[in-house]
N, C-alpha and C positions, 0 to 999 in steps of 0.2 A: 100594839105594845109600845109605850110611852119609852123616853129614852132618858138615861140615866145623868143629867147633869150634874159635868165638873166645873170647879170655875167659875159658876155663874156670874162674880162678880166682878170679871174682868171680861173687854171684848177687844174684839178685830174687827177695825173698821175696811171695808172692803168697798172701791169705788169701781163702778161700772159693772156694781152688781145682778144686774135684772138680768143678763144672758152671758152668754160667750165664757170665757176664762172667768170673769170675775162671778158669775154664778155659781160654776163649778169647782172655785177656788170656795165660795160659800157652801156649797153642801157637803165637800171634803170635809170644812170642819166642823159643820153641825153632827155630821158622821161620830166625828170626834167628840161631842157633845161638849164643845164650845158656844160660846155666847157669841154673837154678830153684829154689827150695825152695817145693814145694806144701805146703800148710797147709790142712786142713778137717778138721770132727771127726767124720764118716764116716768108717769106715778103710775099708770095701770101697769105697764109690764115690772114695774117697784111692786106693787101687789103682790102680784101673780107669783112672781120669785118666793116672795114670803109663803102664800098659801102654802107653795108647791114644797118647799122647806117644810112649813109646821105639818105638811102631811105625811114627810119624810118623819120628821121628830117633834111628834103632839108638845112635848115638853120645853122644845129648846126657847133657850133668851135671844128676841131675834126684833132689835129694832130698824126703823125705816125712816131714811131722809130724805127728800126731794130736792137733790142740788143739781145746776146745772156746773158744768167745772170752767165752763166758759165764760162764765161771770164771779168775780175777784170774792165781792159782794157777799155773792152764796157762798164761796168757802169760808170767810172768814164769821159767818154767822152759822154755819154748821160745827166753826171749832171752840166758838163761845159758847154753842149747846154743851156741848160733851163738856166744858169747862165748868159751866153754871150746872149742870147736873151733878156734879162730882164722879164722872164715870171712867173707873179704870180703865184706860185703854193700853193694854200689854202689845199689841199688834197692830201693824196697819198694812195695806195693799193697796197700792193705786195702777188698777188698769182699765179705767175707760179711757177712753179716743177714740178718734176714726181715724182712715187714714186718706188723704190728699193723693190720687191719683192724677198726675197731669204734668208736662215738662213745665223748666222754670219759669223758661219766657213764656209760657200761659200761665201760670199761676199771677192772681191777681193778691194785691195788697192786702185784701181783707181776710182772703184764705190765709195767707201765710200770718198773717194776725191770729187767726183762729185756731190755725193750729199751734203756733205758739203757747196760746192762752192752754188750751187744753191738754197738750202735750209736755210743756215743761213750765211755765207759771203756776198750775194750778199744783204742779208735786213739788214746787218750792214751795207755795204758799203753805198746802199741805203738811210740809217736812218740818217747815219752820214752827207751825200752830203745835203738832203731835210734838214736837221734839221737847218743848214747852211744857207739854203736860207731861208725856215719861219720864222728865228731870225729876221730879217729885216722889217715885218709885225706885228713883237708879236703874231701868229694867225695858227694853222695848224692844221690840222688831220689825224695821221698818222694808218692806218690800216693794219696789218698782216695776214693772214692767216696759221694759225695753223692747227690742226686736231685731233678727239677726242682719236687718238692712241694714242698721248701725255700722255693721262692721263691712257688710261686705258688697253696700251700696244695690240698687236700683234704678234701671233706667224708665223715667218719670213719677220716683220718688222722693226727690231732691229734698222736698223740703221735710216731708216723714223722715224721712234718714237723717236729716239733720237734728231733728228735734229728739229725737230718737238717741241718738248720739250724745247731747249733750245730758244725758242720762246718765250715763257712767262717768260722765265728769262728775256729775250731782253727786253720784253716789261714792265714790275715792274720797274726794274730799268733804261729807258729810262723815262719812264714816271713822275719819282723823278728828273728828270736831267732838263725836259723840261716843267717841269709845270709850273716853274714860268713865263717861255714866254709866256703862255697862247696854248702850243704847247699840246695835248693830244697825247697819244700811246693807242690803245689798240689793240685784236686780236680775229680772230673767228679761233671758232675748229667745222666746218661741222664732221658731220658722214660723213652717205655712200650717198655721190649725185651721182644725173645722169648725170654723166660728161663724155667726155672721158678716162677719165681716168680708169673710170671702164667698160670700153666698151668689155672686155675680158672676164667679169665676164658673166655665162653660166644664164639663168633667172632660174634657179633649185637656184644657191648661192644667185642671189638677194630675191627670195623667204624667204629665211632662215634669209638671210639680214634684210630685212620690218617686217620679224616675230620680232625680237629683239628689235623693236621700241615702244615706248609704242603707236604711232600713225598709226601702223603699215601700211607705206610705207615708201619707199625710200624718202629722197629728193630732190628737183630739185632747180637746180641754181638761179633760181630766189629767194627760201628762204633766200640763201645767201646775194644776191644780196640787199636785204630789209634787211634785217641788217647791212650791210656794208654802204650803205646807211642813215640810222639815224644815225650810229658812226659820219659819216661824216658831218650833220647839224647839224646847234644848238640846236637841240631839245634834243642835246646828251651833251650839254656844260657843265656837271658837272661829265662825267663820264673817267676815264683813268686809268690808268695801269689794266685794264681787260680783260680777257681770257671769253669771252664768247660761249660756248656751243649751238651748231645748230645742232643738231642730232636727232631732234623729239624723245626724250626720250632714245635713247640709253641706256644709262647709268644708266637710275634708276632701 
């Protein structure tokens, strides 16, 4: 049974879409029978995410771009596509990255480069291009993906945490810059989900992990993905420059 699209002619572009959060922030809204532009720089698992989509919703609008976020380059020729196509984009989400395990004094130049570029260059570069196009609409939502190291630090995270961090600077003052357009900024800081990203992590650490939680488990991207989700509707239409916290209790 085919799915019933709304919208069609506006999308949400979502970065680091092929797995993790940024997957399951995409089939959230295909669910919703929204329109998508998947973005990651795997083209087979870029694929594979689509199939797995259009098998979820035979019907949905669901395009695909091969960008790496680590070169300047690719973003700015993925935000001249959507510009030269004329393509509504009401929404945006950026959460690809990795994340840099290793104390400072080992980290070398070109990691802390790297992460840089992909952690907070590429969501300026990003904020700046979209902010551009949603001026034209008066209307946009733009969402980040933070992490609750930000706040409450990591030892041999230094430089994740930092990059990390300057994310809700991003977002405060984007948010005073674009609000009169009727344009929102805000951001999630997931704890420890079940993402790849922690896929190295031994189930003794995730143990220890879940204990920390006042919920005590892990979370799974779908939690994400439902919050990222109501940022993005208007049922969220009076909320911006916010850092909100997805960690099932970490921190208290």
């Amino acid at each position: 049974m085919g799915c019933r699209l709304i919208n069609a002619a506006s999308y949400t572009l979502i970065t680091g879409a092929s797995s993790g959060i940024g997957y399951a922030i995409a089939r959230n809204l295909v669910r919703q029978h929204k329109a998508v532009i998947l973005v990651a720089r795997n083209t087979e698992k870029l694929n594979m995410a689509q199939a797995q989509l259009l098998e979820l919703c035979p019907d949905a609008h669901i395009l695909t771009e091969v960008v790496d976020l680590s070169d300047s380059a690719q973003i700015k020729r993925l935000l001249s596509f959507i510009s030269q196509q004329k393509i509504n984009l009401e929404g945006v989400v950026h959460c690809a990255g990795d994340m840099l395990e290793a104390p400072l004094m080992m980290s070398r130049d070109i990691q802390i480069d790297q992460q840089y570029q992909i952690h907070l260059k590429s969501a300026l570069l990003l904020c700046q291009g979209v902010s551009k196009l949603m001026l034209r609409k008066k209307y946009g939502s733009i969402v980040l993906v933070s992490s609750v190291v930000a706040e409450q630090g990591g030892s041999g995270q230094v430089v994740y945490a930092s990059m990390k961090a300057a994310i809700k600077g991003l977002v405060t003052s984007l948010a005073q810059e674009l609000g009169s357009y009727n344009i929102r900024v805000n951001a999630l800081a997931p704890g420890v989900i079940e993402t790849p990203l922690i896929a190295h992590f031994d189930d003794e650490k995730k143990q220890q992990l879940s204990q920390r939680t006042a919920l005590k488990r892990l979370g799974e991207a779908e939690d994400i993905a439902n919050v990222a989700a109501f940022l993005l509707a208007s049922q969220s239409a009076y909320i911006t420059g916010q850092t909100i916290a997805v960690d099932g209790g970490l921190r208290l």
